[in-house]
C-alpha positions in Angstrom: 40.2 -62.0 102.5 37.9 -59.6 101.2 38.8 -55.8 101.1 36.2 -53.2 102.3 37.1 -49.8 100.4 36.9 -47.0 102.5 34.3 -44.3 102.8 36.5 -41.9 100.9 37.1 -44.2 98.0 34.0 -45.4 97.1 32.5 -41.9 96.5 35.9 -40.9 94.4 34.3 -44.2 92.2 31.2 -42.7 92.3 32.5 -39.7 90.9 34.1 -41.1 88.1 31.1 -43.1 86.6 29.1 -40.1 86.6 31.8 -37.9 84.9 32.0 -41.1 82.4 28.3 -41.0 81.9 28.7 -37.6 80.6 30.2 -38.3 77.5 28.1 -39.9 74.4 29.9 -43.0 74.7 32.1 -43.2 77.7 30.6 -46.4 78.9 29.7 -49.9 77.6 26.9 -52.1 77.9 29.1 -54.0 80.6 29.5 -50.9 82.4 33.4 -50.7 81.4 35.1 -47.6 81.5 36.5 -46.5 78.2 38.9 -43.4 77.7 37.9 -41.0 75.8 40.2 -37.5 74.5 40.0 -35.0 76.1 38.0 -33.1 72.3 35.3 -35.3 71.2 35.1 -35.5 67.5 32.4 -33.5 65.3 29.8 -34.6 64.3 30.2 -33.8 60.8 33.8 -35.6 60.6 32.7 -39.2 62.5 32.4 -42.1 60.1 29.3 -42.1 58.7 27.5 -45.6 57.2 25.9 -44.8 54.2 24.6 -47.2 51.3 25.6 -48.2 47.9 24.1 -44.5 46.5 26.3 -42.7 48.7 23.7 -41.7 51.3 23.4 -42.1 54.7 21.8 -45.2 56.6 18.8 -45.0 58.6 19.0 -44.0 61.8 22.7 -42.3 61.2 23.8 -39.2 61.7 23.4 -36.6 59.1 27.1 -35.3 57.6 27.8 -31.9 57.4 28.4 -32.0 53.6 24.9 -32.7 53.2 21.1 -30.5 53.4 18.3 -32.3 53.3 15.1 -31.2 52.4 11.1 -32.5 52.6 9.6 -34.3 49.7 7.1 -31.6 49.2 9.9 -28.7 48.1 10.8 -30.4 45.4 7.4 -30.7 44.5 7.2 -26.7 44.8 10.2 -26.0 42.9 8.9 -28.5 39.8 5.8 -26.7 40.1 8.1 -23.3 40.0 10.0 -24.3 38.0 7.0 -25.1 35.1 5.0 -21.7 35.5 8.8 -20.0 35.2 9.0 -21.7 31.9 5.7 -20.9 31.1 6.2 -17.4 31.8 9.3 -17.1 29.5 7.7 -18.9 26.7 4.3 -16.7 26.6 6.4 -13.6 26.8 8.5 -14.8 23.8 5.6 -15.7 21.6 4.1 -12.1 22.2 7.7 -10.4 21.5 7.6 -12.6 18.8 4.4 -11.7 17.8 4.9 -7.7 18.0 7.5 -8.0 15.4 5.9 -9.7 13.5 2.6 -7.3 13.2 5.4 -4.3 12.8 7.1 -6.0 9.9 3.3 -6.8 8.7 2.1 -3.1 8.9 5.5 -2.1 7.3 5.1 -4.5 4.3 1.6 -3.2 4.3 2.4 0.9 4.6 5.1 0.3 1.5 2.4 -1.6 -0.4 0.1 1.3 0.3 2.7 3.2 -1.8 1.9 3.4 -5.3 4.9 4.0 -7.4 4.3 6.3 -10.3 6.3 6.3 -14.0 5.7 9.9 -15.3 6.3 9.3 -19.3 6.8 12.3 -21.3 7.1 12.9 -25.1 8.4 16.8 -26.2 8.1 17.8 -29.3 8.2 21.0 -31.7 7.8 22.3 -35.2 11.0 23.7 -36.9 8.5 25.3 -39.6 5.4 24.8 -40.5 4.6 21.4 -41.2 5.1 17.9 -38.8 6.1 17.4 -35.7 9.8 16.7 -34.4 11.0 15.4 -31.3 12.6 18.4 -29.0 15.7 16.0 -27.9 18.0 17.5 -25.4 14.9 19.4 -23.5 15.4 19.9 -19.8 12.8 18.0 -17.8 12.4 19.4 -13.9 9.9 17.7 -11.4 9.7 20.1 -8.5 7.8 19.0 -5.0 4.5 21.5 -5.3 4.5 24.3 -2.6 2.1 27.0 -1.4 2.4 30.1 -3.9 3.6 32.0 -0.4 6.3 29.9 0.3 10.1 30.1 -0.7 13.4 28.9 -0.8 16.0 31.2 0.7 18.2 32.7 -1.4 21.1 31.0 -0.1 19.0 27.7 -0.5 17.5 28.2 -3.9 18.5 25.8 -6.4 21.7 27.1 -9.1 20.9 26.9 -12.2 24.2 26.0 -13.6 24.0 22.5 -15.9 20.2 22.8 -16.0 20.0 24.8 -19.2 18.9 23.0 -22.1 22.5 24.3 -23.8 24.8 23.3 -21.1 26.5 20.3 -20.8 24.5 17.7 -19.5 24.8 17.6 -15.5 25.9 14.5 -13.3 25.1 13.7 -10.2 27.7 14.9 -8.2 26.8 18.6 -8.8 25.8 21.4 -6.8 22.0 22.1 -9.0 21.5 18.3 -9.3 22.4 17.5 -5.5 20.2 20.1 -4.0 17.1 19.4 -6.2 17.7 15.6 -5.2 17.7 17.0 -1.4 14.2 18.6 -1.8 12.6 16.0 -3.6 12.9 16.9 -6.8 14.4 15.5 -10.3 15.9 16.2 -13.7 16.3 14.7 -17.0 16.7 15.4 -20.3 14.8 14.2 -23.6 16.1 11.4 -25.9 16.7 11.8 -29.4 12.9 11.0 -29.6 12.1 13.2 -27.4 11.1 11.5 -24.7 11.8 11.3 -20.8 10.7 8.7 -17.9 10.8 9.9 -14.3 10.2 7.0 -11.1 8.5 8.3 -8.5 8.0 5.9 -5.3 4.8 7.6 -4.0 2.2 10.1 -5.8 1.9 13.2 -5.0 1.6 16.9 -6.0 4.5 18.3 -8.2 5.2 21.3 -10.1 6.5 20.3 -13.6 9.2 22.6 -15.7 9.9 21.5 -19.4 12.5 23.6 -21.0 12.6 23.5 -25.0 15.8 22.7 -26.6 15.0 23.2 -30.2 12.0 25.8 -30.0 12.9 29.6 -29.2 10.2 32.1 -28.1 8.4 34.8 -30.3 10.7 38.0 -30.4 7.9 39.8 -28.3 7.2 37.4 -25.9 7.2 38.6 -22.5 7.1 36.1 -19.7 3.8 36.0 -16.7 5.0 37.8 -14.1 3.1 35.4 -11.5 4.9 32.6 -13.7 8.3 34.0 -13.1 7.7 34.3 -9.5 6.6 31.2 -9.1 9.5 29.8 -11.0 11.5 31.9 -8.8 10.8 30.7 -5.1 12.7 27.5 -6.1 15.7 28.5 -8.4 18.2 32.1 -8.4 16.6 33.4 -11.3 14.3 32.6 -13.8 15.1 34.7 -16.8 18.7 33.4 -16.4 17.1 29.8 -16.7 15.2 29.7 -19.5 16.2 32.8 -21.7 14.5 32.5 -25.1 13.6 29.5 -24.9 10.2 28.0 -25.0 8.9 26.8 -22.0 6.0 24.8 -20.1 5.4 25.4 -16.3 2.2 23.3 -14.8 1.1 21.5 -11.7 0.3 17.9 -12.3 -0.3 15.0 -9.4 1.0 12.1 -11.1 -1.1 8.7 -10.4 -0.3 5.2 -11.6 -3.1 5.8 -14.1 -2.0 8.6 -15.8 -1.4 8.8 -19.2 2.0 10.3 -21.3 2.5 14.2 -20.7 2.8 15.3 -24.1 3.9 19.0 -24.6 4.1 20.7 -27.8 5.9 24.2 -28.3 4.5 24.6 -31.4 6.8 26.6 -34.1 9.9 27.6 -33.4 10.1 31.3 -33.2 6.2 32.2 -32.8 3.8 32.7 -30.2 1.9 29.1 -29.4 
């Protein structure tokens, strides 16, 4: 005998197959109800098919380790990606580039320099009769200056060690170290009376030989625009050269120049 559900009961069925419709895969193909939890799980955590590279099969569901992007961005990024590198390397060469023109115009401006050997012979007559070399005469090379222009007292160079009598002066002293700061040099003659001075650049000097050998005429008296021009580099001129003979002259050495040759004549008498 066949049983006819009641009214009530068949809509209470009803009502379950719709609720069971509800859910992605509540009910088969045959129409069998399948329990389900009550949380379904994420999409990102169901089992996924995916190939022998690792990636997902068609038609699956994409994971939620994964982003996916259109074929044409990574054409965009390549392209990026090539005018970036483009970029770097045309900036480089001109970096590159700059250097190299400053080290050019350096190499250049230093060639441009023309270094200058200032050879000197001294010499002097201890009677009359030939000519002997004046060794142990001081030699100073002074930057040339406007005749209005001076050296503070406090910054005028000592004369102490630049006398033809005292003892030869190193490096490491006060007079020597202070004509070094303003340009300037020193030497002494050899015992053939000669001296050698290396300058890196020309330019216009004032030169100072002081006699070793040759003394001045008893009634010599020096140029007073001499002395004061001697004076706006040194505390006192007198003081430097004493009796001795002495040359003061402007010369702008070249790399063409010739030997300075200076001759005091005789000892003792006017030149």
């Amino acid at each position: 005998m066949t049983t006819v559900p009641s009214e009530e009961a068949a809509e209470a069925a009803w009502a379950m197959r719709d609720m069971a419709m509800k859910h992605t895969h509540a009910v088969t193909s045959q129409g069998e109800l399948v329990v389900f939890d009550d949380e379904p799980t994420p999409l990102g955590e169901a089992e996924i098919l995916r190939d022998e590279r690792g990636l997902p099969q068609a038609g699956q569901p994409i994971p939620s380790d994964l982003i996916l992007f259109p074929r044409s961005v990574y054409y965009h990024l390549a392209g990026l990606m090539l005018v970036l590198a483009g970029v770097c390397f045309a900036a480089g060469y001109f970096i590159g580039r700059g250097n190299a023109n400053f080290d050019l115009m350096a190499i250049q401006r230093d060639q441009a320099r023309q270094k200058v050997l200032i050879e000197g012979l001294v010499v002097y007559q201890p009677s009359a009769g030939a000519n002997k070399p004046d060794s142990g005469a001081a030699v100073i090379l002074l930057p040339s200056m406007s005749i209005v222009e001076a050296y503070d007292d406090e910054d005028k160079i000592s004369i102490v060690g630049l006398r033809p009598d005292d003892v030869e002066p190193t490096d490491i002293m006060p007079s020597i170290k202070r004509l070094t700061e303003i340009g300037g040099y020193y030497r002494r003659t050899d015992e053939q009376g000669k001296f050698f001075i290396h300058l890196p650049d020309t330019g216009k000097f004032e030169l100072l030989v002081i006699s070793h050998a040759a003394t001045a005429a008893p009634d010599f008296d020096m140029d007073e625009v001499v002395e004061l021009s001697i004076e706006r580099y040194f505390s006192s001129t007198r003081d430097l050269i004493g009796r001795k003979k002495f040359r003061w002259q402007t010369i702008e050495p070249t790399p063409m120049m010739g030997s300075v040759e200076i001759n005091f004549g005789e000892s003792g008498k006017a030149e």
